[in-house]
TITORLO-467719 format. One line per field, with one value per atom (N, C-alpha, C, CB): atom name; x, y negated, z negated; residue in three letters. Coordinates in pm, 1 decimal, padded with zeros to 6 digits, m for minus. Last residue first. Glycine has a CB too. Layout:
% TITORLO-467719
atom = (CA	...)
x = (X	...)
y = (Y	...)
z = (Z	...)
rest = (ALA	...)
***
This chain:
% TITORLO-467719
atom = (N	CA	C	CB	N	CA	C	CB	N	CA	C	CB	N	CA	C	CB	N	CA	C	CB	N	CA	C	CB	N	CA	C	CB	N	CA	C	CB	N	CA	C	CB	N	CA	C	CB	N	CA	C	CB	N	CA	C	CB	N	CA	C	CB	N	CA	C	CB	N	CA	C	CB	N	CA	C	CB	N	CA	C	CB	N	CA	C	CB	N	CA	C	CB	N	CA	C	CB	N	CA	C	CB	N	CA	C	CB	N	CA	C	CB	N	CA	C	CB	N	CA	C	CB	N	CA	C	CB	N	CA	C	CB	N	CA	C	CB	N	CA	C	CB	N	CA	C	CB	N	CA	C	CB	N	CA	C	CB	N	CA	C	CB	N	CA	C	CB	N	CA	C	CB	N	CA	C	CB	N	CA	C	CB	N	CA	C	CB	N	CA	C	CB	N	CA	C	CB	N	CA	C	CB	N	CA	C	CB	N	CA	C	CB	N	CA	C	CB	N	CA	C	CB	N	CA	C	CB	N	CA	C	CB	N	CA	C	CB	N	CA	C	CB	N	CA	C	CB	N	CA	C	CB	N	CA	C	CB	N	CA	C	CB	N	CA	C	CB	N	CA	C	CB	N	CA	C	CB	N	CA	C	CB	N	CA	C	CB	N	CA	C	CB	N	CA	C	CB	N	CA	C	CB	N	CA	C	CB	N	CA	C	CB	N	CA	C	CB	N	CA	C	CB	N	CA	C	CB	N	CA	C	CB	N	CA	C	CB	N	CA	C	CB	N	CA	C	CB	N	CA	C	CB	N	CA	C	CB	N	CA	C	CB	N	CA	C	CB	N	CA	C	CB	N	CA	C	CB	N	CA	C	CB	N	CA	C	CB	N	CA	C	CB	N	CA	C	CB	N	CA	C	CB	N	CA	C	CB	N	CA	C	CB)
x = (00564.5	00675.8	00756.9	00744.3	00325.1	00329.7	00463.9	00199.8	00298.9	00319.0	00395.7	00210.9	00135.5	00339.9	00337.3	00405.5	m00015.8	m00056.1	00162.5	m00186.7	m00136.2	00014.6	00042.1	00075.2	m00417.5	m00393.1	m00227.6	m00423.3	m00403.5	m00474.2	m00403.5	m00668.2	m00273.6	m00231.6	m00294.9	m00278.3	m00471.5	m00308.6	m00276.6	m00202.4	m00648.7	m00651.7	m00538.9	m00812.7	m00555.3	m00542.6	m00563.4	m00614.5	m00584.6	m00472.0	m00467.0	m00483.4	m00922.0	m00808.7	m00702.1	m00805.6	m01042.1	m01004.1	m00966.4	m00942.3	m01074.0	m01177.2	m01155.2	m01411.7	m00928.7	m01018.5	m01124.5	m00964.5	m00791.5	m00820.7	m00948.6	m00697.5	m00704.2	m00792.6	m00845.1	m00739.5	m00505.2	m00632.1	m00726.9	m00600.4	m00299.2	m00398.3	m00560.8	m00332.4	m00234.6	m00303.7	m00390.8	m00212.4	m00073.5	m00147.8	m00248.2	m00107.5	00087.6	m00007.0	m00102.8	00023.2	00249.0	00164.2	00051.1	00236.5	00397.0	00291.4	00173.9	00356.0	00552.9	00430.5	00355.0	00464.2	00626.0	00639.6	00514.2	00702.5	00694.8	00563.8	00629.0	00378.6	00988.0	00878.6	00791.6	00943.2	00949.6	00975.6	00893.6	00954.5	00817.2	00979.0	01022.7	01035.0	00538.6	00665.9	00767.7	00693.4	00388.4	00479.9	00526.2	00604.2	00292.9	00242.8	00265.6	00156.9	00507.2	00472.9	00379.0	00396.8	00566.1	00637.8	00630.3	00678.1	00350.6	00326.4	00437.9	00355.6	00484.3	00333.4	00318.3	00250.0	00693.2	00704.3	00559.0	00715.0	00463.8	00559.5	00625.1	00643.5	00335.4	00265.6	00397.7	00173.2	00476.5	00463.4	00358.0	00569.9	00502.0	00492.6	00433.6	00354.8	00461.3	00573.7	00550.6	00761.5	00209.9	00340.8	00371.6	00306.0	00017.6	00133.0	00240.3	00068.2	m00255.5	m00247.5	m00075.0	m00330.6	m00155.2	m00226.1	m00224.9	m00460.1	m00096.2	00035.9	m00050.9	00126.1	m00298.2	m00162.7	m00108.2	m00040.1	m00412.0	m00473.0	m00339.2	m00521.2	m00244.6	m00279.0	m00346.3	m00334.8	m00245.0	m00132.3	m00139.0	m00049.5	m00515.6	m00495.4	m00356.8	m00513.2	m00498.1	m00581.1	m00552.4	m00732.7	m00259.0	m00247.3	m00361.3	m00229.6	m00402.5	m00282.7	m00287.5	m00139.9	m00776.4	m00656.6	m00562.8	m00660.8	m00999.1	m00941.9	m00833.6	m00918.1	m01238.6	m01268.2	m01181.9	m01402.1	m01212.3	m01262.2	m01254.6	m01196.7	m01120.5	m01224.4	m01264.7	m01260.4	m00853.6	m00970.9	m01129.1	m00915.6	m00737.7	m00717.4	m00859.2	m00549.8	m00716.7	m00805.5	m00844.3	m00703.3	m00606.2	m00743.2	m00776.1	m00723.6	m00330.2	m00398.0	m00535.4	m00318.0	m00265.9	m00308.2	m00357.5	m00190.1	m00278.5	m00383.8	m00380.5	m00328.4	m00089.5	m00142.9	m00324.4	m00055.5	00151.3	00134.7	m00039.9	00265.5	00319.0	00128.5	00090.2	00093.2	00548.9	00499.6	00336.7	00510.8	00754.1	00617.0	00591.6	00523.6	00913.6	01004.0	00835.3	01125.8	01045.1	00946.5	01018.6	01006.8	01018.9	01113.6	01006.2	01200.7	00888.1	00828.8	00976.7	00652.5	01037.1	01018.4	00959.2	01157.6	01060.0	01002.8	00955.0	00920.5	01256.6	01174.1	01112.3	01180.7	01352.1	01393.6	01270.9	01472.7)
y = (02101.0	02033.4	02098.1	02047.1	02151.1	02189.5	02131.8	02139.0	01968.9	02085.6	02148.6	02134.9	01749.4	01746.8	01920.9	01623.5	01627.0	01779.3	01750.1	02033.2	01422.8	01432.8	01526.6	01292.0	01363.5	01464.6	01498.2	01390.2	01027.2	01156.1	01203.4	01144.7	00801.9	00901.8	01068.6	00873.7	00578.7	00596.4	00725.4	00574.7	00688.4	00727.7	00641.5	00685.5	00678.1	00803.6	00778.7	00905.8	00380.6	00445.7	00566.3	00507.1	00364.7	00392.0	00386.9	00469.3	00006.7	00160.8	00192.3	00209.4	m00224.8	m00235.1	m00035.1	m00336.7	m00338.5	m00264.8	m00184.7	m00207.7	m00523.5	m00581.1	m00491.3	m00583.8	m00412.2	m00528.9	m00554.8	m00650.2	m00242.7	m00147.7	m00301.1	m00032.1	m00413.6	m00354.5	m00259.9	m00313.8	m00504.5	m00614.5	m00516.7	m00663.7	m00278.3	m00354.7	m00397.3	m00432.4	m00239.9	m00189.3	m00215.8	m00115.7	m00463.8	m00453.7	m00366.8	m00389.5	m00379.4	m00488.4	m00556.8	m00571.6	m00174.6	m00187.2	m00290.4	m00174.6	m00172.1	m00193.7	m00186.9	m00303.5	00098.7	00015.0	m00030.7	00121.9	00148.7	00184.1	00078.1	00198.5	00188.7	00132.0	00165.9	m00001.4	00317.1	00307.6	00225.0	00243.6	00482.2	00491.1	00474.6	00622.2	00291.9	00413.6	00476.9	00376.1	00144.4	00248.2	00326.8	00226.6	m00026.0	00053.4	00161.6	m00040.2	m00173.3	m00079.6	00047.7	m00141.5	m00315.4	m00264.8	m00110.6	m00396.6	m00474.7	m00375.8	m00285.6	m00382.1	m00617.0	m00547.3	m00443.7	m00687.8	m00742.1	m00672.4	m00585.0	m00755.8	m00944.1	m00824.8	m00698.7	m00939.8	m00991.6	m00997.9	m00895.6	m01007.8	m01119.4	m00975.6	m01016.9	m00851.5	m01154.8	m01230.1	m01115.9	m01246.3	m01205.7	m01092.0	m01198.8	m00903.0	m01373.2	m01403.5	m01266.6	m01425.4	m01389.9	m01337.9	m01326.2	m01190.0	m01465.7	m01629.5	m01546.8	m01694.1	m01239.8	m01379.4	m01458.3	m01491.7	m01061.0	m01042.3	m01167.2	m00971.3	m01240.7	m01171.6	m01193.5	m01024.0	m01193.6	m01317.3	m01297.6	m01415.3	m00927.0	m00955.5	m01156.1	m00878.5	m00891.2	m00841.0	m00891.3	m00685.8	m01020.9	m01075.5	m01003.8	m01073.4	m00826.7	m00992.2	m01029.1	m01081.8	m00582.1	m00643.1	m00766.8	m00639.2	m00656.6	m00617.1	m00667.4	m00694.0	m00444.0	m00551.2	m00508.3	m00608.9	m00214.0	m00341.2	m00426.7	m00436.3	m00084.9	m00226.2	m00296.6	m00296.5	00166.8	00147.7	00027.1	00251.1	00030.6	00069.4	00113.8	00189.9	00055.2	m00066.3	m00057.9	m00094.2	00364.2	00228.7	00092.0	00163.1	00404.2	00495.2	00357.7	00674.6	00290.4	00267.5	00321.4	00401.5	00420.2	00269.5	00227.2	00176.1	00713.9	00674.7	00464.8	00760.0	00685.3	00729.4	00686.5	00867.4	00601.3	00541.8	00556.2	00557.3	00754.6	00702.0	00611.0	00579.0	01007.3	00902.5	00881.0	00944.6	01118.5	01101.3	00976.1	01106.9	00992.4	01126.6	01160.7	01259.3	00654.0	00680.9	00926.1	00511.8	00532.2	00605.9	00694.7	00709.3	00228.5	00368.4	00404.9	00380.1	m00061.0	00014.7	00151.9	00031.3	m00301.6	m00214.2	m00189.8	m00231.9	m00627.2	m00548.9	m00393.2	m00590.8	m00779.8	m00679.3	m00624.0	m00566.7)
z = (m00198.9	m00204.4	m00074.1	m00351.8	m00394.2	m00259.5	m00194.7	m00186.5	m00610.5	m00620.0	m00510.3	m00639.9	m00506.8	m00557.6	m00580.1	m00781.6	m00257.5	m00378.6	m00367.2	m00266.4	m00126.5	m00157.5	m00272.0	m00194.0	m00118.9	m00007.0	m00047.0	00171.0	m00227.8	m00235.6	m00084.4	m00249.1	m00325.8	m00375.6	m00278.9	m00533.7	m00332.9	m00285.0	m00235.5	m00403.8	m00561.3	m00393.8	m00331.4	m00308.1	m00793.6	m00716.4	m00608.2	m00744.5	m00837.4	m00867.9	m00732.7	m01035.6	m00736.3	m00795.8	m00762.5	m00827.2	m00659.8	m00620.0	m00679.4	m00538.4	m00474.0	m00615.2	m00605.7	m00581.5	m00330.2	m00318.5	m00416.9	m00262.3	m00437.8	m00324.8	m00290.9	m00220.9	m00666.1	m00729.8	m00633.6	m00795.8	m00552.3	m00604.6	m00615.1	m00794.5	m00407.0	m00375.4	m00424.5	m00332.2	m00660.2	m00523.2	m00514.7	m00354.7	m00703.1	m00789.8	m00774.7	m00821.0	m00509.8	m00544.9	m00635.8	m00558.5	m00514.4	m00405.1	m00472.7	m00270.2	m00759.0	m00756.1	m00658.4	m00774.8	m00640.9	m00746.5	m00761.3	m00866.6	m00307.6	m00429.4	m00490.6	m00450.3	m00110.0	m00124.5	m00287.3	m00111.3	00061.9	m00066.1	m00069.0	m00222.7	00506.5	00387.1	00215.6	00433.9	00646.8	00659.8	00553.8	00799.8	00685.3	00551.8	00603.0	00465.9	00818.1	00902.5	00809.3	00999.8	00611.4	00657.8	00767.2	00661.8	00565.8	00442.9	00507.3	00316.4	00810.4	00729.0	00626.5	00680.9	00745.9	00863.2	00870.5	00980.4	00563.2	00569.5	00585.6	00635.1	00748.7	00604.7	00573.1	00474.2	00908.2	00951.6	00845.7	01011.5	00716.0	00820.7	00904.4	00978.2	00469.6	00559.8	00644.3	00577.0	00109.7	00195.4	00366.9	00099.8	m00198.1	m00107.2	00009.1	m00183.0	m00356.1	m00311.9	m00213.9	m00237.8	m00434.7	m00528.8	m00513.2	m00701.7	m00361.9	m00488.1	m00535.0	m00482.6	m00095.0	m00146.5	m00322.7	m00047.6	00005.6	m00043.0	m00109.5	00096.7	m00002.1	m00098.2	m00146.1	m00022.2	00191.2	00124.2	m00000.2	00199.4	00438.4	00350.3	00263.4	00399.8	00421.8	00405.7	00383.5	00541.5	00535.9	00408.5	00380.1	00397.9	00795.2	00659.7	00557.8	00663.3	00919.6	00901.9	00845.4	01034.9	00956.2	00838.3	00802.2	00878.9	00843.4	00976.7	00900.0	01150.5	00751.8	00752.0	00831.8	00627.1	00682.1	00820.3	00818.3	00821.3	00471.8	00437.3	00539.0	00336.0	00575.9	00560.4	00473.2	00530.1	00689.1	00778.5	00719.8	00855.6	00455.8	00495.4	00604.8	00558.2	00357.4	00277.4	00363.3	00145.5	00612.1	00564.6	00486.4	00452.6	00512.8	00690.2	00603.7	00877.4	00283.8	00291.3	00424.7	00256.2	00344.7	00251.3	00263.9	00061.8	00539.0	00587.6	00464.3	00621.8	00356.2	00423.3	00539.1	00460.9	00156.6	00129.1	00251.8	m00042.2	00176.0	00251.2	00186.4	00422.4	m00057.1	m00006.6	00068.3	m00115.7	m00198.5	m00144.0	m00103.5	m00284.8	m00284.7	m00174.9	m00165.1	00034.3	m00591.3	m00531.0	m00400.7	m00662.2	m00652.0	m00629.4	m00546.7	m00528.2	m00803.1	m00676.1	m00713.1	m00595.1	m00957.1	m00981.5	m00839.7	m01088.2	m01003.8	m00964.5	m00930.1	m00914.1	m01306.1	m01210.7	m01139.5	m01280.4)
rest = (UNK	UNK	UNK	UNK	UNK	UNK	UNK	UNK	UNK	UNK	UNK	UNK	UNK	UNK	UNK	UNK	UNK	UNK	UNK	UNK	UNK	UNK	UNK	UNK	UNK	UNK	UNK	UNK	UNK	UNK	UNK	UNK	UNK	UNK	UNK	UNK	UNK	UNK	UNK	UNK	UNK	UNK	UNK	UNK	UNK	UNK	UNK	UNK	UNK	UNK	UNK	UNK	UNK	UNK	UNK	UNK	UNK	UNK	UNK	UNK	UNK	UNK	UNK	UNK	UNK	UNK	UNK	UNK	UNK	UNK	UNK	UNK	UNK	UNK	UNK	UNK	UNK	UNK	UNK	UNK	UNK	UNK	UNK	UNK	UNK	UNK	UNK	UNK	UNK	UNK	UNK	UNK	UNK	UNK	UNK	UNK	UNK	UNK	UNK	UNK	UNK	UNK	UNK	UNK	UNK	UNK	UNK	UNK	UNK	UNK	UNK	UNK	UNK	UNK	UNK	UNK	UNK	UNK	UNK	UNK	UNK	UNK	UNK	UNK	UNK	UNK	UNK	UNK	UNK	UNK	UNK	UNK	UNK	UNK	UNK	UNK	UNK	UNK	UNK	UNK	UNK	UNK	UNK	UNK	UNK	UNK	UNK	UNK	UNK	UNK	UNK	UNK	UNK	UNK	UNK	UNK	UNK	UNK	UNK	UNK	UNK	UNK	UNK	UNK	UNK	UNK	UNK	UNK	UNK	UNK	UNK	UNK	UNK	UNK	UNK	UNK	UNK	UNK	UNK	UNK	UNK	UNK	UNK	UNK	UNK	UNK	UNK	UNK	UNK	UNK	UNK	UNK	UNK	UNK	UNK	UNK	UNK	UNK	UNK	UNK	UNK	UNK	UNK	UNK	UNK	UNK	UNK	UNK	UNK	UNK	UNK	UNK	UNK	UNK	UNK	UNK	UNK	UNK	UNK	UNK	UNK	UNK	UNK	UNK	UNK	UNK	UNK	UNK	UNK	UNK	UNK	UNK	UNK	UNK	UNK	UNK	UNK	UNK	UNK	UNK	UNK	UNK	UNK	UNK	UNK	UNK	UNK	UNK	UNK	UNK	UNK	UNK	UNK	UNK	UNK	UNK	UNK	UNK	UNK	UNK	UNK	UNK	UNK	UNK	UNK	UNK	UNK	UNK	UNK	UNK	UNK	UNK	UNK	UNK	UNK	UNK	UNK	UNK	UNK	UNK	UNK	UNK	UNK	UNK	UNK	UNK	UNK	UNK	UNK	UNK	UNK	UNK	UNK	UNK	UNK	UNK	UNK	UNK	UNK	UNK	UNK	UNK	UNK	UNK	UNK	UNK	UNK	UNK	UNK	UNK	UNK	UNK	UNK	UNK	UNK	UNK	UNK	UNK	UNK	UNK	UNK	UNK	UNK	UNK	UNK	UNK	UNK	UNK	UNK	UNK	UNK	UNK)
***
């Protein structure tokens, strides 16, 4: 079964930021992903950082190994408190 993030936060804004500060453009990071075994498009992505779509987990996954990153910075500036 696959494993979705229930989206009630957009991260879309922290994966544009990551993606720009490694100088990559969707379409290489999205070959990137596929040749590591997501099934994921540039357009689907491209999704994930308007937030029209949940970022699955295993993207994320990719992604921290892609950026050698935490967890948290996905994450940062989305204070849950502040709701």
């Amino acid at each position: 079964m696959e494993q979705k993030l229930r989206r009630d936060r957009c991260i879309g804004d922290n994966l544009r930021a990551l993606r720009n500060k490694y100088d990559i453009s969707q379409e290489k990071l999205c070959a990137e992903l596929q040749r590591r075994g997501c099934d994921i498009s540039r357009t689907c992505y491209a999704k994930y950082e308007a937030g029209e779509l949940n970022v699955r987990i295993s993207v994320l996954i990719e992604l921290k190994k892609i950026y050698s990153c935490e967890f948290d910075d996905f994450f940062v500036g989305l204070d849950v408190n502040n709701q």
